[in-house]
C-alpha positions in Angstrom: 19.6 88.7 -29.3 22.9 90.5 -29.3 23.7 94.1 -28.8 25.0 94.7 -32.7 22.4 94.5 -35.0 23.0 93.2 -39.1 24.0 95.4 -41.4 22.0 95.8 -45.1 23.7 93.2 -47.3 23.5 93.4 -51.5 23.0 91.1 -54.2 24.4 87.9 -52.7 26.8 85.8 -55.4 27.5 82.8 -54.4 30.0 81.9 -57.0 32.1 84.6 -56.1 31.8 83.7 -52.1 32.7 80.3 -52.9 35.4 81.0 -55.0 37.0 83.3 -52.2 35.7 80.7 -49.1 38.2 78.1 -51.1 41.2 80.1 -52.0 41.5 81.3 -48.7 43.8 79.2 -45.8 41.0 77.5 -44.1 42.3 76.7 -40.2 39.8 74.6 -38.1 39.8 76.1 -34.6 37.8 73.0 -32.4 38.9 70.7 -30.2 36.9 67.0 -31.1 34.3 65.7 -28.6 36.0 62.6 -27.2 36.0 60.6 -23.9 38.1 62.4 -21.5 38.3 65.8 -22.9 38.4 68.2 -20.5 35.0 69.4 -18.8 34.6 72.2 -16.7 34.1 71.1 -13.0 30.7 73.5 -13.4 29.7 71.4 -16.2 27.9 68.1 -16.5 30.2 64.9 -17.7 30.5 63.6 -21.4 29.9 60.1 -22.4 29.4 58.4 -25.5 28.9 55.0 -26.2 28.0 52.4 -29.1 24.5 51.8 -29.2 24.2 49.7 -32.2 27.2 47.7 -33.5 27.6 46.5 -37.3 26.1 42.8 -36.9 23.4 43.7 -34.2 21.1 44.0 -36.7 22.1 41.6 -40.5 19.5 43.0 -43.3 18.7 39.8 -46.2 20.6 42.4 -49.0 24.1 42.4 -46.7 22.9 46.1 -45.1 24.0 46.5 -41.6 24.7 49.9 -39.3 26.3 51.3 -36.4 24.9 54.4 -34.0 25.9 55.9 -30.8 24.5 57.0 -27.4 25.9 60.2 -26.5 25.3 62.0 -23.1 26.6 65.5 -22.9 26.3 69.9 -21.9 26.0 71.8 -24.4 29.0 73.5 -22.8 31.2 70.4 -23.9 34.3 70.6 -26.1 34.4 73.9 -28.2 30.7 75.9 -27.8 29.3 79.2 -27.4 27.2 80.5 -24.5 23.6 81.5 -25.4 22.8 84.8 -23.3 20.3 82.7 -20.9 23.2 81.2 -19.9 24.1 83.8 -17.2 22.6 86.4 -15.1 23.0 89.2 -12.6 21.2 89.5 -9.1 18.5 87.0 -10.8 18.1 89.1 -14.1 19.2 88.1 -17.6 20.2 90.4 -20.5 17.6 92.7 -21.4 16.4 92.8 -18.0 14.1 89.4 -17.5 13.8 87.9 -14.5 15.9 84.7 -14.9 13.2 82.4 -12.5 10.1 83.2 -14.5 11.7 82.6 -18.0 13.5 79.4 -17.0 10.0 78.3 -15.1 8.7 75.1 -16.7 10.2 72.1 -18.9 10.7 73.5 -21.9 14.2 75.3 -20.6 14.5 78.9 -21.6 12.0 81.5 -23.0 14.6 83.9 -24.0 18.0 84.5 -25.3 18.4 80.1 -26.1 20.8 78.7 -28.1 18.5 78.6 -30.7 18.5 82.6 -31.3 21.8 82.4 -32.4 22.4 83.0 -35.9 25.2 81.5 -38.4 28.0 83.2 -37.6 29.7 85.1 -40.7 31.8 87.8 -39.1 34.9 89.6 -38.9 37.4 88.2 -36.4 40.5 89.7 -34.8 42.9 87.4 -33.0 44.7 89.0 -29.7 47.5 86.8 -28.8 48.6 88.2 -25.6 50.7 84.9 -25.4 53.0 85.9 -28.5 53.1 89.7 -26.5 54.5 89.0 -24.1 56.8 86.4 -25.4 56.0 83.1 -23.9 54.3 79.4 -25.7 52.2 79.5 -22.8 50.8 82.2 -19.8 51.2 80.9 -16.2 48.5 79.8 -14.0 45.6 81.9 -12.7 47.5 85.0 -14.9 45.2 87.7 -15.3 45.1 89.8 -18.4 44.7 93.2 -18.3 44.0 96.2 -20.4 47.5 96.9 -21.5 48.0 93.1 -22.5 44.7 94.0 -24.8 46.1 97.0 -25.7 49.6 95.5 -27.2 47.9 92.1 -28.7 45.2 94.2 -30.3 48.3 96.6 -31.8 50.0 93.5 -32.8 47.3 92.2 -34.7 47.5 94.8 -37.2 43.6 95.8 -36.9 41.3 97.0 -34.2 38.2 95.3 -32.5 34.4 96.5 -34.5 31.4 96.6 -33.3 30.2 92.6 -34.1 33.1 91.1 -34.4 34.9 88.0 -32.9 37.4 88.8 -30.5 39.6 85.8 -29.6 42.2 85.6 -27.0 45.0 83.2 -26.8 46.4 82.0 -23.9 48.4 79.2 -25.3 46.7 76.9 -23.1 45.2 75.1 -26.2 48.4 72.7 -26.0 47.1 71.4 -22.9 43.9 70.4 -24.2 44.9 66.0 -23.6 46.2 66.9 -20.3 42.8 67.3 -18.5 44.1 68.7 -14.9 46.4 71.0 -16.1 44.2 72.5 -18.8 41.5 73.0 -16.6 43.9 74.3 -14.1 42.7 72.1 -11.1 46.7 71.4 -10.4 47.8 74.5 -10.5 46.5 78.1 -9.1 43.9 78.3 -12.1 43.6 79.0 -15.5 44.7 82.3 -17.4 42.3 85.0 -18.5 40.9 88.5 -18.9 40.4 89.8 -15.4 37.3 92.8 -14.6 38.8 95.5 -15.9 40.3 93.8 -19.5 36.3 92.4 -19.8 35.0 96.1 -19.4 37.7 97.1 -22.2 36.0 93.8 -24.4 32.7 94.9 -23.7 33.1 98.8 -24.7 34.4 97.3 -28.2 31.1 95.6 -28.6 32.0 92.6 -30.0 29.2 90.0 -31.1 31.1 87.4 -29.3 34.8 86.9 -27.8 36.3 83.7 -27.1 39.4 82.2 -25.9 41.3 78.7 -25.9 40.4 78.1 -22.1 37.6 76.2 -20.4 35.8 79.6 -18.9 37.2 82.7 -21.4 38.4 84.3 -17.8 40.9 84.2 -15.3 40.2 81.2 -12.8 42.1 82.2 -9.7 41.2 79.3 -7.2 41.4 81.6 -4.5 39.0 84.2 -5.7 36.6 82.8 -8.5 33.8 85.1 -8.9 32.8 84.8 -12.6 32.3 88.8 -12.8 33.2 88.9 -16.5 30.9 86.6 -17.8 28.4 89.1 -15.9 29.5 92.0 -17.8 29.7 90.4 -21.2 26.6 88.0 -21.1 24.7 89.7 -18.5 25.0 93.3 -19.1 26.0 93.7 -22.7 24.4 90.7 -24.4 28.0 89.4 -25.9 28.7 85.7 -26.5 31.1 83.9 -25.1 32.9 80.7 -26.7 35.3 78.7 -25.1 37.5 75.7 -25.8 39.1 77.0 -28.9 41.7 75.5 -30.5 44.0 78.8 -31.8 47.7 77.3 -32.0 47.2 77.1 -36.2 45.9 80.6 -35.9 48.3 82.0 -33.9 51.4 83.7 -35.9 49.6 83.4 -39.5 46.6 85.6 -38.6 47.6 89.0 -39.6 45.0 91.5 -39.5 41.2 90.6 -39.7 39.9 87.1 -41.0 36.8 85.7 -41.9 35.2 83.3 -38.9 32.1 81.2 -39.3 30.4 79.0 -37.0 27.0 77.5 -36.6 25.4 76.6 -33.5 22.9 74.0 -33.3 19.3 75.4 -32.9 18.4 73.7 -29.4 15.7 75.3 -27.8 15.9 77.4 -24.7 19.6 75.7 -23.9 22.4 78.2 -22.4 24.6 76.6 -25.2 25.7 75.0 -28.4 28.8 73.0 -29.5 30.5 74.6 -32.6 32.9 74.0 -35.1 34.4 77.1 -35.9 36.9 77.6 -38.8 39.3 80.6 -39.3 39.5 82.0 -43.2 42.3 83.8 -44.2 
């Protein structure tokens, strides 16, 4: 469902894609679900729980096994937003009315987490933390073109149509301390502001991401969500949020391989991933 469309591929050898998916330095960049990750206020709660215990159930040959209950968004831990996921004045990407396809149980009609492929694409990392020379940017800061402009020169590439376009705030290292990485004791979390997600959205990207809980700036005193609009909304562009990029950060020089697989849920806004970093 996204703007970029797949380009012709050749003779697939698998021995040779294997043999380069191994030697490369392979960087996991997902935080684990757990009890008392961080959740975005907007966002349903996580829980997960022992259903069965090792015991409950005995079998005569010495077999016994252990399941869970878990309760969760599909926006928990590390996941990418499906393009129903947001809308503009009541109209999804591609210009459907956002009531009539969410009408009924069955959740979406269009644009669900399930019409999102395997991810196999290019990525470019644009750590505008490293740029401007801090571990960390403060609260609520807003990125802007020129911090795109010098973390995309210091990446050593440029952003393709269909990449992956990841921004790093630094905030990942907050990840176990809930408040602060969500922002909610502070002024907000860091982020591309309007103009910086026009400058994304021109570069048409498949997806961009970041290591925050909503990819943009959360200024508590002026939260308006605009950029999801213009990527999700207006140009069909994923989002994913959560990431984990402190390994990536200072090794990835140039492009690097990323893959990630949503789950195929039907008609849900979004899909926990495990993305990994190849390089």
């Amino acid at each position: 469902m996204n703007i970029v469309t797949t380009a012709a591929k050749g003779d697939f050898q698998p021995e040779a894609w294997l043999g380069a998916a191994n030697a490369a330095r392979q960087i996991d960049l997902s935080h684990p679900m757990q009890k008392g990750m961080p959740i975005h206020p907007a966002h349903p709660p996580f829980h997960i729980t022992l259903n069965n215990r090792h015991g409950d159930v005995l079998r005569c040959c010495g077999h016994s096994s252990s399941n869970e209950l878990m309760v969760t968004s599909t926006h928990s831990s590390t996941h990418i937003d499906a393009i129903c996921h947001v809308s503009e004045h009541g109209a999804l990407y591609g210009k459907y009315e956002a009531s009539e396809q969410q009408r009924g149980i069955d959740l979406f009609k269009v644009h669900g987490a399930e019409t999102i492929a395997p991810i196999f694409r290019r990525g470019v990392l644009l750590d505008v933390a490293a740029t401007r020379g801090v571990s960390a940017l403060e609260p609520a800061y807003e990125i802007t073109v020129a911090d795109m402009e010098a973390a995309e020169k210091a990446s050593g590439t440029t952003i393709q149509p269909g990449d992956i376009a990841l921004v790093r705030t630094g905030w990942a290292q907050y990840w176990k301390e809930s408040q602060r990485y969500l922002g909610l004791d502070s002024a907000g979390a860091p982020g591309p502001g309007v103009e910086a997600g026009h400058w994304l959205a021109a570069r048409k990207p498949f997806s961009v991401g970041s290591d925050t809980s909503a990819f943009e700036v959360m200024n508590h005193h002026n939260i308006t969500l605009e950029v999801h609009m213009i990527l999700i909304a207006q140009n069909g562009i994923h989002i994913i949020e959560n990431l984990n990029l402190e390994d990536l950060s200072g090794v990835a020089k140039g492009a690097f391989a990323f893959v990630a697989q949503p789950l195929r849920i039907s008609g849900a806004t979004g899909s926990p991933i495990r993305p990994l970093a190849l390089l």
